[in-house]
Structure formats: C-alpha cells, structure tokens
C-alpha positions as CSV (number, residue, x, y, z in Angstrom):
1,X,152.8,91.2,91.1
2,X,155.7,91.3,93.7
3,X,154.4,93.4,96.8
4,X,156.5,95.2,99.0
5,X,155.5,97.2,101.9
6,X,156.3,100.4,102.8
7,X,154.7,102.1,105.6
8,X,154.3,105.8,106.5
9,X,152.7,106.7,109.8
10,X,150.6,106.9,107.6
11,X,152.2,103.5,107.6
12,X,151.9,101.2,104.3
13,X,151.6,98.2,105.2
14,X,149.7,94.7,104.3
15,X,147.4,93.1,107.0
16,X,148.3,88.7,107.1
17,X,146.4,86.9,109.4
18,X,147.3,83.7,110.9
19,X,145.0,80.7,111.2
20,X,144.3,81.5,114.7
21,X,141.8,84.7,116.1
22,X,144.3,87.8,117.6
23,X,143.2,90.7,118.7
24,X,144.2,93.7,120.6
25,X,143.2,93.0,123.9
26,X,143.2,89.1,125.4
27,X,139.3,87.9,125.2
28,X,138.0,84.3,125.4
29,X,140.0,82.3,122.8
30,X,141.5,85.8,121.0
31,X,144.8,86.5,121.7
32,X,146.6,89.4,122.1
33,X,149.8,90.6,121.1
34,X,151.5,88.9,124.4
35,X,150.6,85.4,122.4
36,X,151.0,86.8,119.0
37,X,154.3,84.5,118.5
38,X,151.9,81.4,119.4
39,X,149.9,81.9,116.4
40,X,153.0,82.9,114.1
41,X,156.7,82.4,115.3
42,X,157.8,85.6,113.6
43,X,156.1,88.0,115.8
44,X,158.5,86.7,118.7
45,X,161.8,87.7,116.1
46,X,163.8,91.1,116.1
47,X,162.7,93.3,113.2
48,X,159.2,93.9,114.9
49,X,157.8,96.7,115.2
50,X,156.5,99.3,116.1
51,X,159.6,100.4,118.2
52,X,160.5,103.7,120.3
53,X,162.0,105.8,117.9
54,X,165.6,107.8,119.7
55,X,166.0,110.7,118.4
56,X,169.2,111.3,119.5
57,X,170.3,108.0,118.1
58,X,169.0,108.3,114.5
59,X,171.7,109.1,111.5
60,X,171.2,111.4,108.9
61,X,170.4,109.4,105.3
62,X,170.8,112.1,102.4
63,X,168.9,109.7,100.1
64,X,165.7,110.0,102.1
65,X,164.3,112.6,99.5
66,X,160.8,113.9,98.9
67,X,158.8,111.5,98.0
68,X,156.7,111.5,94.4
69,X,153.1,110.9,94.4
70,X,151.3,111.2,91.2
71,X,147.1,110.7,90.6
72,X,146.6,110.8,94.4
73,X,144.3,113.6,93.9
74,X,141.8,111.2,91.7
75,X,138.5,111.0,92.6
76,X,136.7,107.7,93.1
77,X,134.5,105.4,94.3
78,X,135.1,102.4,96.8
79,X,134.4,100.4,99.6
80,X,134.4,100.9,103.8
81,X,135.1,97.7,105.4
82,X,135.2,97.3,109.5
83,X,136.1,94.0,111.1
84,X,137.2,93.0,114.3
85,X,140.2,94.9,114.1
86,X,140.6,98.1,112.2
87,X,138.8,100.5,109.9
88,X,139.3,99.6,106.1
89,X,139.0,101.6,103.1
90,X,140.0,100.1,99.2
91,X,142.2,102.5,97.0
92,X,140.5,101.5,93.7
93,X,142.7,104.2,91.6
94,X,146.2,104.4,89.6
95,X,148.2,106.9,91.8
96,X,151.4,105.7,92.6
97,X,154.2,106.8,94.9
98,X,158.1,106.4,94.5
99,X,161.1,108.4,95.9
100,X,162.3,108.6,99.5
101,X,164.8,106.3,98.5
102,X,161.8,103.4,97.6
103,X,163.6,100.8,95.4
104,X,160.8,101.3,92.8
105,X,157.3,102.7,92.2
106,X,154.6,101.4,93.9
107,X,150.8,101.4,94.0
108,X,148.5,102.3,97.2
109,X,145.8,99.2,97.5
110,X,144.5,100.0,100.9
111,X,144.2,102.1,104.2
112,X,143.5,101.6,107.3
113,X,143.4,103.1,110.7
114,X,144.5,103.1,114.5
115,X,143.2,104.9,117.6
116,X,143.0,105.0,120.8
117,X,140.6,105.9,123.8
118,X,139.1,109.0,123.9
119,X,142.2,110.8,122.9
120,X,144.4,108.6,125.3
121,X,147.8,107.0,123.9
122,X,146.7,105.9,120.4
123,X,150.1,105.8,118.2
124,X,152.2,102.7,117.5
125,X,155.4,104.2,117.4
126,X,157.0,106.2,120.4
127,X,159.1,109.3,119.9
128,X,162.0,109.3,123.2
129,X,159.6,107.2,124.8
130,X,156.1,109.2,124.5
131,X,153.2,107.4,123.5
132,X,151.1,110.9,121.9
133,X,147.6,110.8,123.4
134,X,146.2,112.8,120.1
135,X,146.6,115.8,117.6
136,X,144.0,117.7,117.9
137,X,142.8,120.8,116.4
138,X,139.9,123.4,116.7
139,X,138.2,122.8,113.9
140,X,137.5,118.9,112.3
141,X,139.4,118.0,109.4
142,X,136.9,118.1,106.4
143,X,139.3,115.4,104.3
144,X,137.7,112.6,107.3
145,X,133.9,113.7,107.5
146,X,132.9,111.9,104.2
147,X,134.5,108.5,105.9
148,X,132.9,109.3,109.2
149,X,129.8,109.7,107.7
150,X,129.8,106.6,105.8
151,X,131.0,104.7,109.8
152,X,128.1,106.5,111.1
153,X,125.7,103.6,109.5
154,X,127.9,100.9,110.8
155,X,129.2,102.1,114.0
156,X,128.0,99.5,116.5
157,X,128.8,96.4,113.9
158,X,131.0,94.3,111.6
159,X,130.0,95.3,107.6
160,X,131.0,96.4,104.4
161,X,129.7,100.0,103.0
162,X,129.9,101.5,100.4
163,X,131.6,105.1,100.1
164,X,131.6,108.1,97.0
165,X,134.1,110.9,96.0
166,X,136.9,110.2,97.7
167,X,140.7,110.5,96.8
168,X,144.0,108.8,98.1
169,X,145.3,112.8,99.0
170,X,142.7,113.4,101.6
171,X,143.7,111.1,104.0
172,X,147.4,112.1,103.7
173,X,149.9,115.0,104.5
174,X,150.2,117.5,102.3
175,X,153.5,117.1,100.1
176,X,155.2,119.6,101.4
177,X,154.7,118.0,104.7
178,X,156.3,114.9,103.7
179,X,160.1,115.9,103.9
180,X,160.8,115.1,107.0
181,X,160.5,111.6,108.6
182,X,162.3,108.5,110.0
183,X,163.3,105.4,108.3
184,X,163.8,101.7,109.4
185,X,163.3,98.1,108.9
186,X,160.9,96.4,110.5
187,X,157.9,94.3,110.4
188,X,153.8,94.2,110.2
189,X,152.1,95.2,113.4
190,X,149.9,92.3,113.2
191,X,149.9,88.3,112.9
192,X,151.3,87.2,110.4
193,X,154.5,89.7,111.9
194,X,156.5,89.5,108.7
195,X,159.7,91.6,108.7
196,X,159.2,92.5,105.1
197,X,158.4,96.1,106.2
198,X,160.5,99.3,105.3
199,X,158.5,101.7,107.7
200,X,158.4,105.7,107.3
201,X,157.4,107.7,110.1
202,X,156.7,111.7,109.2
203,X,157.3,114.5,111.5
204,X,154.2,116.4,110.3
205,X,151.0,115.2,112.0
206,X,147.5,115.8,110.5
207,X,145.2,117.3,113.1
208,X,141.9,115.8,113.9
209,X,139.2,117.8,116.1
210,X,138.3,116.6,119.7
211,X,134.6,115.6,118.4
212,X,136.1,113.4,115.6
213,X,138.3,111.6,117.6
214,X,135.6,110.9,120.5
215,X,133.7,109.2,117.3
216,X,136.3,106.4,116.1
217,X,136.5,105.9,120.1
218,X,133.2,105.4,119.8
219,X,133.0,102.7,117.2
220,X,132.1,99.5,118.7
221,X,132.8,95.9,117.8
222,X,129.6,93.4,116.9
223,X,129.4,92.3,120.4
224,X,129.3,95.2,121.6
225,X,132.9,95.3,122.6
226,X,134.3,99.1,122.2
227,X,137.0,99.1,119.3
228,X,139.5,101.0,121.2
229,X,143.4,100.4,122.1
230,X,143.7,99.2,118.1
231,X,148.2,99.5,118.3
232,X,150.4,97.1,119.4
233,X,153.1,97.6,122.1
234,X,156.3,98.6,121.8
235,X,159.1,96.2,120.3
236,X,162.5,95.5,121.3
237,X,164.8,97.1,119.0
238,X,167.6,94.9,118.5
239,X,170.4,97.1,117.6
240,X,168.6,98.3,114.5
241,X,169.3,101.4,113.0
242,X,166.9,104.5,112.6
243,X,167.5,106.7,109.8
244,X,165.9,110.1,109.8
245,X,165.7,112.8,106.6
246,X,167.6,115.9,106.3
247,X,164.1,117.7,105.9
248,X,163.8,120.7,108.4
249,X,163.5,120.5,112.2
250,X,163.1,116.5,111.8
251,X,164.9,116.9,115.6
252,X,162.5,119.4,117.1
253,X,160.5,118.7,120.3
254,X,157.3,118.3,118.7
255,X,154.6,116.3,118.7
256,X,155.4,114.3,115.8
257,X,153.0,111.6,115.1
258,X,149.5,111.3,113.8
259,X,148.8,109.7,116.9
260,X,145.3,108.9,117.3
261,X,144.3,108.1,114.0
262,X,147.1,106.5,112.1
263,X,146.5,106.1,108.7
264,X,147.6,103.1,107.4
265,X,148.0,102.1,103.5
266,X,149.2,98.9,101.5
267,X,151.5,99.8,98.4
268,X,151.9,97.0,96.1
269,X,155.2,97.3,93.5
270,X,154.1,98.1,90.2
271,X,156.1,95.1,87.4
C-alpha cells in the first residue's frame, strides 16, 4: 500500500521519527526543531513546512474543488495514544476522502493534535504573518468531550487508552466548510521532515471553548514537563507557490485557522 500524505489544517500527515530523541523545546539530550536537520538532513531542505501563508501572493487553482468524503460519519471503536509529543487517536474505519484535486482516493489512518499555551500562539501555519492565539467559542464543542474525557485518565502521563463511539466527522469541518482553503507542497512538521507532503489549509476554523482549551494546555508530559508549544516554527519558503480555492471569501480578514488545536490526520492511498 503506497501512502501519500495529504494534510488539512486538519493537516494529514504521517509522523517519521528519526533515530535520535526531538522534541519541541531543547531539553537534555532532546533536540528541538533548531537541530532537527542533525538528526535528519531533510529538515534543513526547502519544501518544509509549515510556512507563512501570503495571501496576497496566492493564485487561484480552479481544480481545488470540494472535496468527497464518504463513511466518515461511521461509528467505531479505537485507541488514544499520548507520547512525548502529540495527542493520538487510530481511525479504525473505511471512510475515505478524494477530490480537491487529490491524485486518487485515500484512506484516514490516524489523527493527531497541536496546541499551544493557554490559548497563546498554537497554529503551525501563519496567515500574513499572524500566529492565531486560539478559536474560541462560548459554548465547548461536544464532537471533543468524549476524547477529553478519555485524556482525563492520562493527563499527567505517557499511555495508551482505550476510547468508544467515535467517528472520523467529529473531529472535522463540516463539508460545507471545506470549500475554501490553500494548497502547497511541502513537508512533515517533524523528524523524519520528508517533503512528500501536499498540505491543505481551510479557511473555516472549528471553535473550541476557553475551558477545553485550558485542558490540552494542561496535559502534562511523564516527567512532569507541561505538553505545551507542540508546532514547529515557521519555514523559509523558497519561492514556492501557494494555491488557494475559488470557494467564497478564501481572501477575507479572518481568523482562518484552527489554531490551538490542530487536528492532524494520516491518509494512506487506497491500491
């Protein structure tokens, strides 16, 4: 089975680790994403990302359609796993995703998530140069309290849990939201760094109250460390282009990024 990756901000994407311990943040022996290209060359090349995304620079691509998810909405059980890095949740269903000018139809595998601190900065991408500190709404976002409730039993350590009744759908946009977004090339935001990565960034943001994002601020590593700051800085773009769809307002001064969350899901191309 081939796998591509194709990331939404809700970014798809496949975590490779190198040999060596990275993190977010330089500790002891761990090194962070200053030293990345230490521990794998390719995170010093010029397809990384995450990059500032220039509006005003981006050209309009009319193949950048909807895009076509089918059996997202299945229900199932699976699998909670947080390391040293990220929040980790399996996709153990048969929903797959195609359109948006994919090259084929491809199969979710995993998702994970970024954050920052206390509502502070949190997104890996930059929109004209601003880091979004959150999206945050009144009420909390009832699609997250299952997973949050599950964390709650490992929140101050490294494990695997187990979680019930969940579906791919509630931890994305709604459909209709997923018309307008930006397109580029780029590469995983962690070690191993491969530029294999065709990277989707949505206009639409899905809101998280102010109590749910204190908690994933709160989660804390096994040594007590708080998992916080879990993006990478901002790459050099190298004179690559940014492609954005012809959905409405793509342009408008908005926030546009699911900033301190980021859902993040593998897709794996279906033979």
């Amino acid at each position: 089975m081939k796998s591509l990756i194709s990331l939404f901000l809700l970014s798809f994407v496949l975590h490779v680790s190198g040999s060596e311990e990275w993190c977010y943040q330089t500790k002891g022996s761990c090194k962070g994403p200053e030293n990345w290209k230490t521990i794998d060359k390719i995170c010093g090349g010029d397809r990384q990302s995450p990059i500032n995304i220039v509006t005003k620079a981006t050209q309009l691509d009319k193949r950048l359609t909807q895009f076509n998810l089918t059996g997202y909405k299945t229900v199932f059980d699976s699998t909670v796993k947080k390391n040293s890095h990220t929040i980790e949740v399996t996709i153990n269903t048969t929903a797959t995703v195609s359109g948006g000018n994919l090259e084929d139809t491809y199969k979710p595998l995993q998702f994970h998530l970024h954050w920052g601190t206390n509502g502070v900065r949190g997104s890996e991408h930059t929109i004209d140069g601003e880091q979004y500190p959150m999206e945050e709404s009144n009420s909390d976002n009832k699609n997250f309290e299952n997973l949050i409730n599950v964390l709650r039993s490992i929140q101050n350590k490294s494990d695997e849990v187990p979680i019930k009744n969940i579906s791919a759908s509630q931890f994305l946009l709604p459909e209709e939201n997923m018309t307008s977004y930006y397109r580029y090339n780029g590469s995983l935001t962690v070690p191993n760094c491969s530029e294999s990565v065709i990277w989707t960034v949505f206009e639409k943001p899905i809101p998280l109250s102010k109590k749910q994002l204190e908690f994933f601020s709160s989660l804390k590593l096994s040594d007590g460390t708080p998992m916080v700051g879990t993006f990478r800085p901002i790459q050099l773009r190298f004179g690559r282009t940014v492609y954005r769809s012809s959905g409405p307002a793509v342009l408008a001064s908005v926030v546009l990024l699911f900033v301190s969350i980021i859902t993040t899901c593998s897709l794996s191309h279906l033979c």
